[in-house]
Structure formats: structure tokens, C-alpha cells
VEXZA-95630 format. One record per residue (C-alpha): residue number from 1; residue in one letter; x negated, y negated, z negated. Coordinates in nm, 2 decimals, padded with zeros to 4 digits, always signed. Layout:
REM VEXZA-95630
 num residuo      X      Y      Z
 NUM       a      X      Y      Z
...
***
This chain:
REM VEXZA-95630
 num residuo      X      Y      Z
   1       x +00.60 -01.00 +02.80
   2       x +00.31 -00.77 +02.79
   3       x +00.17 -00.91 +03.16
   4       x +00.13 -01.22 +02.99
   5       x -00.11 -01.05 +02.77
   6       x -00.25 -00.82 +03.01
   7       x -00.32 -01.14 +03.23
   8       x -00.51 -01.36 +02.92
   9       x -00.73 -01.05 +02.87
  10       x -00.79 -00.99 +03.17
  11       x -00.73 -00.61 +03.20
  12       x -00.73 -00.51 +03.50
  13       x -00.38 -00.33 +03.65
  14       x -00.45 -00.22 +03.96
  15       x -00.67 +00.08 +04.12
  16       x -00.83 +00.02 +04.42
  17       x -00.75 +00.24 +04.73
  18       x -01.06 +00.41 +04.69
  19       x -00.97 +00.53 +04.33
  20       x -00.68 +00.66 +04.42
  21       x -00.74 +00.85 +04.70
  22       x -01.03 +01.05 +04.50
  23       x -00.74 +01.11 +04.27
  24       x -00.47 +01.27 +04.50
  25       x -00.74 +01.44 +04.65
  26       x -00.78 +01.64 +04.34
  27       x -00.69 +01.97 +04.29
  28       x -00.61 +02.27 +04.00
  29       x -00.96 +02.37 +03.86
  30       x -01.06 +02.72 +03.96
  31       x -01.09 +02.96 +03.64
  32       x -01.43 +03.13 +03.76
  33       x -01.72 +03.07 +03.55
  34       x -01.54 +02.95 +03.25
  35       x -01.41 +03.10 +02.96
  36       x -01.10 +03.25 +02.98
  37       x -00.88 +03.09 +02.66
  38       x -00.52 +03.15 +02.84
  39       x -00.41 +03.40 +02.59
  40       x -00.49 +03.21 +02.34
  41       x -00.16 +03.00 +02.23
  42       x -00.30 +02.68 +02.21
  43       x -00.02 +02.43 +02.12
  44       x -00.02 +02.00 +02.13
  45       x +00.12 +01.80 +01.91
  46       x +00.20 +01.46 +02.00
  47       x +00.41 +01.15 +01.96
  48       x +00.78 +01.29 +02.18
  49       x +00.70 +00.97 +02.46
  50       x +00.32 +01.13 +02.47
  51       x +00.22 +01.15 +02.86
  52       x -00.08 +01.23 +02.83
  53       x -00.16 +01.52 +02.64
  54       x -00.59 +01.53 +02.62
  55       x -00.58 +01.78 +02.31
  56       x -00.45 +02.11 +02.18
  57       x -00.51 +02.31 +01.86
  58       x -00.49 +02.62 +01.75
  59       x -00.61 +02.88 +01.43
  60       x -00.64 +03.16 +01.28
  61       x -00.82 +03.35 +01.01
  62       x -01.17 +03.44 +01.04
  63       x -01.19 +03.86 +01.01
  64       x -01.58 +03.83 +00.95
  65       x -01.65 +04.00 +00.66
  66       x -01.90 +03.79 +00.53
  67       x -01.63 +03.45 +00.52
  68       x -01.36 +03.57 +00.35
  69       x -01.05 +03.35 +00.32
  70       x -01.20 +03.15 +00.60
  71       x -01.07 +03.01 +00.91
  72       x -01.15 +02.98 +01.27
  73       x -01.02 +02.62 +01.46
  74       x -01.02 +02.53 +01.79
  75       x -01.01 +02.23 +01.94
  76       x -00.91 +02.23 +02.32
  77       x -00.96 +01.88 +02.54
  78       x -00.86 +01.79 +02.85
  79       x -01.25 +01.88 +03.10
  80       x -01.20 +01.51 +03.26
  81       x -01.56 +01.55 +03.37
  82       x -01.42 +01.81 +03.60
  83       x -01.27 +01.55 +03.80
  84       x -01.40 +01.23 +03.73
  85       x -01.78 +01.28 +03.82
  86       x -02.08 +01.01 +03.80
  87       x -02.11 +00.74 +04.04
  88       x -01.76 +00.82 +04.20
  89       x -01.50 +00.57 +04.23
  90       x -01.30 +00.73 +03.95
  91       x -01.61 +00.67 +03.75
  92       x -01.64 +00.33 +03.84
  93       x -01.31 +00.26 +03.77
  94       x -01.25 +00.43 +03.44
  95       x -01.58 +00.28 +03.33
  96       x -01.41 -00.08 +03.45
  97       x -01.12 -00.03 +03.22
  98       x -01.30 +00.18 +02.90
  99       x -01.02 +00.26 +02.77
 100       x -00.63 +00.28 +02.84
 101       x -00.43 -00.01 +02.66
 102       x -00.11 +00.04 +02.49
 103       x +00.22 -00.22 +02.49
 104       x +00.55 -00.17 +02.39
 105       x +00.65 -00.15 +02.72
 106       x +00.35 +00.04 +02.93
 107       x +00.06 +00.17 +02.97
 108       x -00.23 +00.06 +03.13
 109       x -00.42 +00.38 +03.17
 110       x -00.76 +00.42 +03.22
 111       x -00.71 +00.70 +03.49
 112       x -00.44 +00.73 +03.78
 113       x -00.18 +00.89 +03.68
 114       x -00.23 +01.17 +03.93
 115       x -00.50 +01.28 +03.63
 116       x -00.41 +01.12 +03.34
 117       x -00.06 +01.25 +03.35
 118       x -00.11 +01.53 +03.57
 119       x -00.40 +01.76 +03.67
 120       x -00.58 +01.66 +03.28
 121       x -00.27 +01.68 +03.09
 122       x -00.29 +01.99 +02.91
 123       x +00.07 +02.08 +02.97
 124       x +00.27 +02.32 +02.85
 125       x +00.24 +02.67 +03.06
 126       x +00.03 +02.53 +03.31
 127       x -00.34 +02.61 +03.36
 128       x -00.58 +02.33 +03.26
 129       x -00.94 +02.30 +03.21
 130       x -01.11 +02.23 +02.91
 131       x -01.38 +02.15 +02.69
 132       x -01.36 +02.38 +02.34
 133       x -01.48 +02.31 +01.99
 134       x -01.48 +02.60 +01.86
 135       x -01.51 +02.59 +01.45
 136       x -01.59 +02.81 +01.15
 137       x -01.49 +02.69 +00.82
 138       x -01.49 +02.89 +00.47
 139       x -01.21 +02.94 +00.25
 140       x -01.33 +02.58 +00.12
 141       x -01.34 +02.39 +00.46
 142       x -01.70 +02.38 +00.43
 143       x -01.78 +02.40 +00.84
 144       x -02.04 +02.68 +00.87
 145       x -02.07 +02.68 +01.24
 146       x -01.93 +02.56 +01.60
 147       x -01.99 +02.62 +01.98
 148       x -01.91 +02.47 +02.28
 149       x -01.72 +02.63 +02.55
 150       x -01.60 +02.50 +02.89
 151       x -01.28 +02.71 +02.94
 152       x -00.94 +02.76 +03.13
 153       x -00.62 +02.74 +02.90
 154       x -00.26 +02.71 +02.93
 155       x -00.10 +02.59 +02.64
 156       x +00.19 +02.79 +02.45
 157       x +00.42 +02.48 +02.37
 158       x +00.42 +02.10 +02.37
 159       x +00.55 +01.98 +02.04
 160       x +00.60 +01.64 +01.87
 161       x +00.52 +01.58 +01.50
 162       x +00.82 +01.63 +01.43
 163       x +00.84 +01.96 +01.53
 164       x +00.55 +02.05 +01.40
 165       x +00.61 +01.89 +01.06
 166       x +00.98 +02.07 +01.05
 167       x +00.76 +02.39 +01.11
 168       x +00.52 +02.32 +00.85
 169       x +00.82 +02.24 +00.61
 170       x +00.96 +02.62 +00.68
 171       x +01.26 +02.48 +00.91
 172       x +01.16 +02.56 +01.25
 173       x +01.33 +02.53 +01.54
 174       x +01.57 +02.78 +01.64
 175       x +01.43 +02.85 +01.98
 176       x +01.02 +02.80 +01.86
 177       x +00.87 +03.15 +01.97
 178       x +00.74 +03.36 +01.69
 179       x +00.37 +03.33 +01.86
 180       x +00.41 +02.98 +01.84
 181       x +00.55 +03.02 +01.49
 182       x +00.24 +03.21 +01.35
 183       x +00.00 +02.96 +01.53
 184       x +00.16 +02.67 +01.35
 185       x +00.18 +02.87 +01.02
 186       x -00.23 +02.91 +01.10
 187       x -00.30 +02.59 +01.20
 188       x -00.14 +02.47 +00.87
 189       x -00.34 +02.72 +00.65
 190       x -00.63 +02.61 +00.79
 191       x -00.58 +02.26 +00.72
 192       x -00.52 +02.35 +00.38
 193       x -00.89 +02.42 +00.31
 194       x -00.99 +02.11 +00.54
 195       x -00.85 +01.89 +00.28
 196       x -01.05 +02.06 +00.02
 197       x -01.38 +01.95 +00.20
 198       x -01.22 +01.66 +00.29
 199       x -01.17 +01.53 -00.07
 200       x -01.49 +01.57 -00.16
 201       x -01.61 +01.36 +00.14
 202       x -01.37 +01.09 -00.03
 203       x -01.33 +00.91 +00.35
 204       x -01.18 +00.54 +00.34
 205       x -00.82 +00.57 +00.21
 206       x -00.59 +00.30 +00.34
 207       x -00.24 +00.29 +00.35
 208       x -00.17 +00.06 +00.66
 209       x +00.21 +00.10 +00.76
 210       x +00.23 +00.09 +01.14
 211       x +00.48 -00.09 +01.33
 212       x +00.71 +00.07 +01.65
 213       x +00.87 -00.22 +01.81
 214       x +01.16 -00.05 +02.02
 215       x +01.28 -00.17 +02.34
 216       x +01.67 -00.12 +02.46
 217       x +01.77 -00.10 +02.85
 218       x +01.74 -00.42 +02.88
 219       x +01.37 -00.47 +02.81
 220       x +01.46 -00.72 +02.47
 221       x +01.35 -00.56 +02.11
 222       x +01.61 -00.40 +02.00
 223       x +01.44 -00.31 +01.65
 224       x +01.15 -00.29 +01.43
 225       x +01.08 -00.04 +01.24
 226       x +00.74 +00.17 +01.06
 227       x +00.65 +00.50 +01.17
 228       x +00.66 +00.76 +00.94
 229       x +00.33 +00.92 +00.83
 230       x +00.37 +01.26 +00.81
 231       x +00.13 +01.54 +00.73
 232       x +00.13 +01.67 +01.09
 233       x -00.01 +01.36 +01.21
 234       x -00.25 +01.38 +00.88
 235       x -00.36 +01.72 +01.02
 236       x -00.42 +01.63 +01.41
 237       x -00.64 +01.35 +01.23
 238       x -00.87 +01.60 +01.04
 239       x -00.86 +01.80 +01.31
 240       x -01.01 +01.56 +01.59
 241       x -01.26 +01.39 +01.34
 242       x -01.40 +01.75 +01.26
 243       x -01.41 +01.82 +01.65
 244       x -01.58 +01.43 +01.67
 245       x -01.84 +01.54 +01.41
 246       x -01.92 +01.90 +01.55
 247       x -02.01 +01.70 +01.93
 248       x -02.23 +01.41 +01.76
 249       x -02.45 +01.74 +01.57
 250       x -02.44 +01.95 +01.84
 251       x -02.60 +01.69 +02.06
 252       x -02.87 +01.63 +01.80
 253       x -02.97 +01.98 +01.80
 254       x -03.01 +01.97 +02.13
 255       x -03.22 +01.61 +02.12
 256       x -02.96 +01.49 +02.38
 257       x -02.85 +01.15 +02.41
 258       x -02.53 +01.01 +02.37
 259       x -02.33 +00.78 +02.20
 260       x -02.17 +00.74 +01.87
 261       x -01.90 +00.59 +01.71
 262       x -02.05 +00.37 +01.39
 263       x -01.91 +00.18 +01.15
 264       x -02.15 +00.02 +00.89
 265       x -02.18 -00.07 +00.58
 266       x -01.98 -00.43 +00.47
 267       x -02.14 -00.74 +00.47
 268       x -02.31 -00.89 +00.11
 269       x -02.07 -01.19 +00.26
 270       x -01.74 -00.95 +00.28
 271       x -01.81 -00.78 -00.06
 272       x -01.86 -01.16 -00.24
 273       x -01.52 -01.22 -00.12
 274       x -01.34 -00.93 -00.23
 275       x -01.51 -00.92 -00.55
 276       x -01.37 -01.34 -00.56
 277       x -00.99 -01.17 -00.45
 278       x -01.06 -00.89 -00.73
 279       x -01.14 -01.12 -01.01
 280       x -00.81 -01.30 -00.96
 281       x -00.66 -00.99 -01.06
 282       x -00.90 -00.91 -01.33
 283       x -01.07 -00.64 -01.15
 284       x -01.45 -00.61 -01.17
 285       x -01.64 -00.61 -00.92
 286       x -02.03 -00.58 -00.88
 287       x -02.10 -00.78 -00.59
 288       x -02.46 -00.60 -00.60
 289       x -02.38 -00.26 -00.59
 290       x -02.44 +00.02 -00.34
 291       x -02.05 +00.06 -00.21
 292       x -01.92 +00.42 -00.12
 293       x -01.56 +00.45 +00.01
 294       x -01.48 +00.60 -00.31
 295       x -01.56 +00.25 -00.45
 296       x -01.29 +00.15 -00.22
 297       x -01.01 +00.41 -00.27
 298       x -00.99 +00.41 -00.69
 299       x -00.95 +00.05 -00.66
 300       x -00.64 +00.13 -00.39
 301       x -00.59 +00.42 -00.63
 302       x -00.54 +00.14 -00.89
 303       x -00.31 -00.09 -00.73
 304       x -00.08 +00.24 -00.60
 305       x +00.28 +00.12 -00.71
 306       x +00.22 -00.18 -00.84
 307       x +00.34 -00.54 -00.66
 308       x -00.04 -00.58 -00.53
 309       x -00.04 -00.28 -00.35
 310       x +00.00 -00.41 -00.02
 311       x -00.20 -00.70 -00.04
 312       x -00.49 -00.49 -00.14
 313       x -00.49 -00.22 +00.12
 314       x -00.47 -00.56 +00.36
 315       x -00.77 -00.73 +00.18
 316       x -00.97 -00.36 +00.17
 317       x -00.92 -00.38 +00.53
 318       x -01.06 -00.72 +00.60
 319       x -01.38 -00.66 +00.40
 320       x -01.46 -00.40 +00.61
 321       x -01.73 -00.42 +00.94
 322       x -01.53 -00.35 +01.28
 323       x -01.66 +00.01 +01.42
 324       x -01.86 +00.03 +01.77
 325       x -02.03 +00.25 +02.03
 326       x -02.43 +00.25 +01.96
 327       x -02.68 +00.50 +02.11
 328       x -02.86 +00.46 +01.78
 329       x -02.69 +00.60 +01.46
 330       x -02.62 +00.45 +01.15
 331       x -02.31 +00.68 +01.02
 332       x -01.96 +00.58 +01.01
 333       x -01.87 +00.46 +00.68
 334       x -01.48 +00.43 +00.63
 335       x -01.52 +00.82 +00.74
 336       x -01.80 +00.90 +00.54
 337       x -02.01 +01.09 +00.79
 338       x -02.36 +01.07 +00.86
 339       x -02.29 +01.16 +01.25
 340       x -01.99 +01.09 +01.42
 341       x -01.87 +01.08 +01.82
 342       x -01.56 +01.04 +02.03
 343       x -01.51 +01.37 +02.19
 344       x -01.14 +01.38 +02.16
 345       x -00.98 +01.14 +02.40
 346       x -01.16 +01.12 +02.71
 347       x -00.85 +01.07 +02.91
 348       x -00.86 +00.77 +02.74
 349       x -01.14 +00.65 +02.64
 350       x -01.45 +00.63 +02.83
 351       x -01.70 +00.69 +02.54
 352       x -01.53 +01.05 +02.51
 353       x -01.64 +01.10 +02.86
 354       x -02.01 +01.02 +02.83
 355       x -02.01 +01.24 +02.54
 356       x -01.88 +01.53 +02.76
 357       x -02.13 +01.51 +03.03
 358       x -02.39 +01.49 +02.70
 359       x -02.24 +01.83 +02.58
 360       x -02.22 +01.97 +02.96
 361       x -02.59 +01.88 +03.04
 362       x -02.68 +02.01 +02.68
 363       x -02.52 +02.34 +02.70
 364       x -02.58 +02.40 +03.05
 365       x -02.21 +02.43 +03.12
 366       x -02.19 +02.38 +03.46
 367       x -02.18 +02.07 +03.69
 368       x -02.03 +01.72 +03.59
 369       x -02.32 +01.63 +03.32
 370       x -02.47 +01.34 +03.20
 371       x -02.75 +01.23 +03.44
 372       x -03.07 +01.05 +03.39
 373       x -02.93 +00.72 +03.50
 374       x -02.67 +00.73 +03.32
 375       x -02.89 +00.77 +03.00
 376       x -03.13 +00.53 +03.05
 377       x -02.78 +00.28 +03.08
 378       x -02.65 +00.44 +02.76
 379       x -02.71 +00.06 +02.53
 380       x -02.56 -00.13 +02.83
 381       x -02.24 +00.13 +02.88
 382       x -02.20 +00.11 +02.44
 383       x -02.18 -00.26 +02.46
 384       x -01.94 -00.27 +02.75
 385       x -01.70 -00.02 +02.60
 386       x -01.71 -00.19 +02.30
 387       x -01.60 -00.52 +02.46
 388       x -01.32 -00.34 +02.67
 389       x -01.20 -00.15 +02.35
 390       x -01.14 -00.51 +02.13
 391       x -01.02 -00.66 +02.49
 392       x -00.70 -00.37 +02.44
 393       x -00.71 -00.47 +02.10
 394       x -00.63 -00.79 +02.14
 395       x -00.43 -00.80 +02.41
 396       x -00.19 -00.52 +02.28
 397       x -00.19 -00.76 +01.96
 398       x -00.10 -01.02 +02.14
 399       x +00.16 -00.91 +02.30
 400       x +00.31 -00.71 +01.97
 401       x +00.33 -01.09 +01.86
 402       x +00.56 -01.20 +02.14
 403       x +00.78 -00.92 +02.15
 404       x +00.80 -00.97 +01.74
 405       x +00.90 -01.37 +01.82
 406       x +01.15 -01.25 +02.07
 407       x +01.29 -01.09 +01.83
 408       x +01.31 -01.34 +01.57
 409       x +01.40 -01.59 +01.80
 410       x +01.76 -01.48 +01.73
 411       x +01.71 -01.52 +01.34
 412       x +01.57 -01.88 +01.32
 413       x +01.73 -02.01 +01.01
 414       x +01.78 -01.65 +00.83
 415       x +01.59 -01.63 +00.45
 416       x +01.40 -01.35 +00.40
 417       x +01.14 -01.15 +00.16
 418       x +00.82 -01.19 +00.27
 419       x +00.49 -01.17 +00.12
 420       x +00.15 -01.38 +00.13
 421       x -00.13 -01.21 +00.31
 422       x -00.33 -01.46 +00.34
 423       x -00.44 -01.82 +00.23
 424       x -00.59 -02.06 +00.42
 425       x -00.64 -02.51 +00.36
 426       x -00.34 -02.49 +00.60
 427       x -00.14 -02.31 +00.49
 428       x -00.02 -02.00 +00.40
 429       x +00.04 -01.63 +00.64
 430       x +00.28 -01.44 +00.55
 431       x +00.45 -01.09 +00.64
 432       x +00.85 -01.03 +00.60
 433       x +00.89 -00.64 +00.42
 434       x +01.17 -00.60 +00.68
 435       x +01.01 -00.64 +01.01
 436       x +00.65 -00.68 +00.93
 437       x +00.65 -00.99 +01.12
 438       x +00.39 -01.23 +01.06
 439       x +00.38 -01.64 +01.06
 440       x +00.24 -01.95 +00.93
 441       x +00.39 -02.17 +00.61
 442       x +00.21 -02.45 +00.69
 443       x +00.06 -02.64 +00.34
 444       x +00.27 -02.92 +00.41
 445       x +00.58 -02.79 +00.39
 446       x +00.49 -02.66 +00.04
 447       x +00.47 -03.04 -00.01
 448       x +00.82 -03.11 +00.08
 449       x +00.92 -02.85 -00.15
 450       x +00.83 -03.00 -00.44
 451       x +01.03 -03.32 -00.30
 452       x +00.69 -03.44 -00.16
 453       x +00.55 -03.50 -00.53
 454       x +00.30 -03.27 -00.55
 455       x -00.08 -03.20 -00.31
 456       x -00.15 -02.83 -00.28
 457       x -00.58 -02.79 -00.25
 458       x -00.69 -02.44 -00.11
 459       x -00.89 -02.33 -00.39
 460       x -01.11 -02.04 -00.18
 461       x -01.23 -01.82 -00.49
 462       x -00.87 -01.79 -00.60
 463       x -00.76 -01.73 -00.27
 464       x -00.45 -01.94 -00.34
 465       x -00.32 -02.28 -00.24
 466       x -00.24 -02.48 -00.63
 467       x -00.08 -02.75 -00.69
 468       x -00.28 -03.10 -00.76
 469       x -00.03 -03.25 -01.02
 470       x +00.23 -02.98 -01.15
 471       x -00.01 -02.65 -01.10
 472       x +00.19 -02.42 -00.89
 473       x +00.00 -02.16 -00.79
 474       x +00.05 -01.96 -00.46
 475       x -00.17 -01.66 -00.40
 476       x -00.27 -01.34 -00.23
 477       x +00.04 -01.10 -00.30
 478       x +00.28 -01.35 -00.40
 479       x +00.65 -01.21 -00.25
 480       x +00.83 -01.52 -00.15
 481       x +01.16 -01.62 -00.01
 482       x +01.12 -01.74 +00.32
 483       x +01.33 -01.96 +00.57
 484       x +01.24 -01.89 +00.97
 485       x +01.24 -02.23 +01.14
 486       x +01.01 -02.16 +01.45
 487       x +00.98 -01.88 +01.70
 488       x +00.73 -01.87 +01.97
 489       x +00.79 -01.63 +02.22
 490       x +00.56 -01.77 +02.44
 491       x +00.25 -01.76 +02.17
 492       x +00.43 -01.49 +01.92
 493       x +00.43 -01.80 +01.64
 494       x +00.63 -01.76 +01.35
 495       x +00.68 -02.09 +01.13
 496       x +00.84 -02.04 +00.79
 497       x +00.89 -02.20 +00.47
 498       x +00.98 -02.16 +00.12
 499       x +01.33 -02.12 +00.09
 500       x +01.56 -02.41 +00.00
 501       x +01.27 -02.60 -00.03
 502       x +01.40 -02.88 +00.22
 503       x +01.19 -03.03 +00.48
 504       x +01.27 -03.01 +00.85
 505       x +01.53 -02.78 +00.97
 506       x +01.51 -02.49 +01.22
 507       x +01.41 -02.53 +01.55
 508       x +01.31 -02.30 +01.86
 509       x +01.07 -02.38 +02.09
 510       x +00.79 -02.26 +02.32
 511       x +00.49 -02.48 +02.17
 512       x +00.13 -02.35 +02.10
 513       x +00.08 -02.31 +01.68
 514       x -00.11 -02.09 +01.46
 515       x -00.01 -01.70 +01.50
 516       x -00.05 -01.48 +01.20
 517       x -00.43 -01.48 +01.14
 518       x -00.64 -01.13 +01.28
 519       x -00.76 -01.09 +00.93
 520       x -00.43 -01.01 +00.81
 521       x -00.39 -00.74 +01.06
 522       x -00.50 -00.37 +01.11
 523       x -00.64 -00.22 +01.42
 524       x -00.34 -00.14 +01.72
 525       x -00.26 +00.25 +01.67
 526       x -00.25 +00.48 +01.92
 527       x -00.09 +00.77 +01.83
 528       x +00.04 +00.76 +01.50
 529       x -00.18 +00.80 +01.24
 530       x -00.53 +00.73 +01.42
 531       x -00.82 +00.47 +01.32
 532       x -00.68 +00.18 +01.27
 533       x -01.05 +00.15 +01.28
 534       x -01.16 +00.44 +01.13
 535       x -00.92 +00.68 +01.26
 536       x -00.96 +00.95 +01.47
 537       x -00.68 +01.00 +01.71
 538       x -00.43 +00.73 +01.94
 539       x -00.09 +00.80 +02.01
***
């Protein structure tokens, strides 16, 4: 199911012989020159399926005199300029791709294997090369300085959130060594005072629930289900945005180039229409004000336990600009930083990798840095990474979609809750609370439900679809009950409508129709808990 996606988008699958030979010929990185951090128990924490493992963390307190109660961080990642170097075929390639894609049944990564899983992978016990954030924070998380430091590590223990989280919660496991033990219980005091700087930088809050579709031997879904969001996750997060920040305002103190990761303010356009969905629900609104995210999160704060909760954190979303790469800065504002770069990911992501050569060239840390050329194509190279970054996007939405009708396939004619996420003249999109699966009621079928007597008009400042002659109202939020009678595997279309409302009966098929709208749907994760947009960390 995912080639067919892979194939619309055109992602490419394949490394040329070139690449691949460059990659086999690879070897271990020799220590000399760079700072020795292999004593240092340096631990990642990933999803348990991670292959790829382009960060580690570790902390402890800070015995300067002068910063009492504070803490130092650091923030290992995989040295991928090491091997991938400019104008090389790897470079070429990896520049090609932009980014590794995600499916629920592969990877597409951005690097051969040989590297991405391999010789970069900061494994457990194995020497690795690196690129080092390393942080000072007060007893308040107030940062008061970082360096950069291209090192040799060997990381003490690869561990899943789970593990880490179990750890955190004072229920380790039995084998965990005692080092590793003291560098989690570290870790998490640090992270402690991180959220006390963090709340006052009152980042974009949004509860987005993301969806694991799980695969069985056979390749079908076998089930759906949320991921858990637990506060190990929450901490890698903080962790990698504060690494993020520390590259983007190291490299302006340096006057070097690079690019960032921005995310601007929302449209006048966006705002009018939240402030429309927000007076439905007798919210005000200024549609003139200067927004802040903390505009943003007391209104989620508001709607926390209440039947519009959902809705809201899906209509926050949608009023929000999509995040790019730009050589020029204009802050990120769902994190509520005036600089912010990818630093963290560059196994992954290409954008992490031009930052690297910015910091290596900056620093003077050796060979691999950014070169002239490459700077003077530093516009060009944000606009393609951007394009290759909503190309994943999409296709590992699309193909999310199909694996979701697949599923459903085998439930055409089922009722279920579901709720309306969004409202459009033809019809209404809807999400089930079981599966998150999304599909279409088209307006027409509301017609049959009310035995063909009534015309349903889309009334756009409502945000609802209302009823011409009886004045039936369906809006944003609304929880429904919901008969499947189409699934698309082909498309990933879901058609629904209103339970016992009549009309035509089920049906499967393969046909074209209306998927569930992008509005109504939050960036692709990556590892659990990063950006939908905003977010720091994937997978």
C-alpha cells in the first residue's frame, strides 16, 4: 500500500550504485582530534522499532559555584558530516531525498543503511562520532551558556520511552546499571527546571493524539490505536528544541550562515476564521489583535474537558501557518523562539546537515564544513527541502489513509461514534473516537435523513451545514452516530452517514471520492511526540 503512495509522490526508492559504494566504503571514525566524551554515559531514548538512533542525552549537576542548583545537558548527534561530505554522491543523494519518509510499513531513508543504521547510529557500546551541545542552565532553566564540541562517544544504554519513563516513575528495570540509573535520575532533574523556563516561554500547546496503525505478519492492519504521550517523550522534546535553539545563536554569533526553521505568524485570513468558529461557541475573539501562543493555549486551556475539546485543538491547528526552511529569520511562533534550527536529526533530515557543516566551518572543528557554494545556494537548498519535507508529508498521509480504508473495509455497515471536524457545502468530515479514521458525509445524505424533506445550506461563519425548512443544525464538534457505507482502499475514502437515517445501503468499492480534508489533519509524526509542525523531534 505504501508504494502506491511512494510512487504518486514521487520519492525516490532507490540509491544509485555510486551512492552506495561511497557508503560501504566507509569506515569507524578515528578518535584523534576530537573530544574524548566515551566515559561519559550518554544514553538514547527512542521509540523500541527506532533504527536509527541520531541523538543521545545525558546530565548532571553543575558543581560551579557561582550556579547553584543548576544543571549541565548535553546533547550528543550523530557527526553525519563525517561521512557524508559536499559534492559527494551521498550528498547528492541525501540532498535528492531531504528527508527520510515514514509508512507503516517502511522506511524510505534519506541515507543507505550502511550509515543510517550503522556507522551514524549512535549505538549502544560502540564508538560513534558526534556533534555536542553542550548546555548550562540555572536552577530555573534559564540557559546561561553552550559550546560546541565535535567528539567520540559510546553510548551507556539504548532505551525506549518506556524504559525511560518506568525509570523516571521510580520502577526501573531490574537489570538497568546503577550508572545508567543516576544518568536518568539527572537527566530528569534537569528537565525539571527546563519546564520552569519553558512555562514562561508559553510555546503552542496542542493536544494532537497520534495514530500507530499496526501491521500483523501478514502485512493487513491489524489495529489502530493512539500512542501514548508520556513525559519521557515530553523531555527528549525539550531537550532537542533547546539543542535546536543553542545551533541557530551560536551561528549568529559567529555571523555564519545557515538555515532556520520558521514558522510565522497566522494569517489576518486564518485568525477571521477562527474568531467566526469561536463566536459560535461564544468565545471572543479580537480578530485585530497582536496573537501570542498564549492567546492560543488559554483558549485550549478553556475547552480542556469539555465536548469541544477536540474540535478546538483541530481548529487551533488549522489557523496556524505551515513551518519552513528560510535563510532569513523571522522566529518560530508555535515555539515561541526568536531563533530556531534543525540540529537534531541530520540522519534524517538534510536541513540538520547544512546546519552542521555551519557549526563545523564556524567553530573550526575540523573538515566536512559548510563551503562557499554551498552558501551562496543556501535560498535554493531551503526551498527544495521544504518541498521534499511536505512531499513525505503527504505521501505518508496518503498512505496512512489507505491502510485506515483497508481496515475499515471489513466494517462497512458497522455504526459508530464519530465526531465533525469539519464542514464544508458538501458535506460534512468526520473522525470515529475509536480508530481516528476519517471520511466524508456527503450533504445529500443528510437529505435523505430527513426523508428527503429538508435542504441543508453551508452557512460558512457558523461553520455548520442547517437545515432550510426544519433548522437542524450540524456543526463543528457535533459527536454523531455514524453508518460506514464506503471504503476506498485504493484512495483511503471513507463515506459515512448519519445513522438510521436511510438512504443507500453499504457498498465497497475502489472508486475515486473525497478523502478526509488536510485541514482536519495534523502534521505525520515521527517519533512520538515531535512537531506535528512545531515539534522538535521524529520517531
Amino acid at each position: 500500500i505504501s508504494l502506491v503512495a511512494i510512487h504518486d509522490h514521487g520519492i525516490p526508492t532507490e540509491f544509485p550504485a555510486a551512492v552506495i559504494e561511497q557508503a560501504k566504503a566507509a569506515q569507524p571514525v578515528d578518535p584523534k582530534g576530537r573530544t574524548d566524551l566515551r566515559a561519559i554515559p550518554l544514553v538514547t531514548i527512542d521509540p523500541p522499532d527506532a533504527r536509527d538512533h541520531d541523538d543521545a542525552v545525558w546530565a548532571g549537576p553543575d558543581d560551579d559555584d557561582r550556579n547553584p542548583g543548576g544543571h549541565i545537558v548535553l546533547v550528543a548527534i550523530a557527526d553525519v558530516a563525517h561521512y557524508v561530505t559536499p559534492g559527494s554522491a551521498l550528498d547528492k543523494e541525501a540532498f535528492k531525498r531531504g528527508n527520510s519518509a515514514y509508512f507503516p510499513d517502511r522506511v524510505v531513508p534519506m541515507l543507505p543503511e550502511e550509515l543510517s543504521a550503522d556507522l551514524c547510529s549512535l549505538k549502544e557500546g560502540v564508538d560513534r562520532p558526534c556533534l555536542v551541545a553542550r548546555m548550562v542552565f540555572d536552577a530555573r532553566g534559564r540557559k546561561r551558556g553552550h559550546t560546541f564540541l565535535r567528539a567520540v562517544m559510546r553510548s551507556a544504554a539504548r532505551l525506549t520511552y518506556a524504559q525511560a519513563q518506568a525509570a523516571f516513575d521510580g520502577k526501573p528495570q531490574d537489570d538497568m546499571s546503577a550508572t545508567v540509573r543516576r544518568t536518568l535520575a539527572d537527566v530528569w532533574a534537569a528537565y525539571q527546571s527546563l519546564t520552569l523556563a519553558r512555562g514562561k516561554r508559553d510555546p503552542l500547546d496542542l493536544d494532537l493524539p497520534e495514530r500507530r496503525i499496526i501491521l500483523g505478519a501478514d502485512g493487513k492492519v491489524a489495529s489502530i490505536a493512539y500512542r501514548e504521550r508520556l513525559d519521557s517523550m515530553k523531555l527528549i522534546e525539550e531537550f532537542m528544541v533547546l539543542a535546536n535553539v543553542a545551533a541557530a545563536e551560536a551561528l549568529e554569533s559567529k555571523r555564519t550562515p545557515l538555515i532556520y526553521r520558521v514558522h510565522d505568524t497566522p494569517s489576518k485570513e486564518k485568525l477571521f476564521a477562527f474568531s467566526d468558529f469561536l463566536r459560535t461557541l461564544n468565545i471572543s475573539f479580537a480578530k485585530g489583535q497582536v496573537v501570542q501562543p498564549g492567546v492560543f493555549n488559554r483558549i485550549l486551556a478553556g475547552a480542556k474537558g469539555s465536548p469541544h475539546e477536540a474540535v478546538m485543538n483541530d481548529v487551533v491547528l488549522r489557523s496556524q501557518a505551515q513551518a519552513v526552511y528560510d535563510p532569513a529569520n523571522i522566529g518560530h511562533f508555535g515555539l515561541n523562539l526568536d531563533k530556531y534550527a534543525h540540529f537534531t536529526s541530520p540522519i534524517r533530515r538534510y536541513a540538520d546537515l547544512i546546519v552542521h557543516r555551519a557549526l563545523i566551518r564556524a567553530f573550526g572543528l575540523g573538515e566536512g564544513g559548510l563551503t562557499d557554494k554551498e552558501i551562496a545556494g543556501l535560498a535554493a537548498t531551503a526551498e527544495h527541502i521544504t518541498m521534499t519535507e511536505r512531499r513525505a508529508m503527504a505521501a505518508e498521509r496518503d498512505s496512512t489513509d489507505r491502510y485506515v480504508a483497508a481496515f475499515m473495509e471489513d466494517r462497512i455497515g458497522q455504526t459508530f461514534d464519530a465526531r465533525v471536524t469539519g464542514v464544508t457545502r458538501f458535506g460534512l468530515f468526520v473522525r470515529l473516537a475509536e480508530s481516528g479514521a476519517e471520511g466524508l458525509i456527503p450533504i445529500r445524505s443528510l437529505s435523505s435523513a430527513s426523508g428527503g424533506t429538508d435542504y441543508f445550506h453551508h452557512d460558512e461563519k457558523r461553520q455548520a451545514l442547517v437545515g432550510q425548512r426544519g433548522g437542524q443544525v450540524f456543526g463543528m464538534g457535533d459527536v454523531l452516530a455514524v453508518t460506514l457505507l464506503e471504503a476506498a482502499p485504493l484512495t483511503g475514502g471513507l463515506r459515512f452517514a448519519l445513522a438510521g437515517g436511510g438512504g443507500e445501503p453499504p457498498r465497497r468499492t475502489g472508486k475515486s471520492r473525497p478523502k478526509s480534508h488536510p485541514a482536519s489533519r495534523g502534521k505525520k509524526p515521527g517519533k512520538p511526540g515531535k512537531p506535528a509542525r512545531f515539534k522538535a523531534k521524529k520517531r
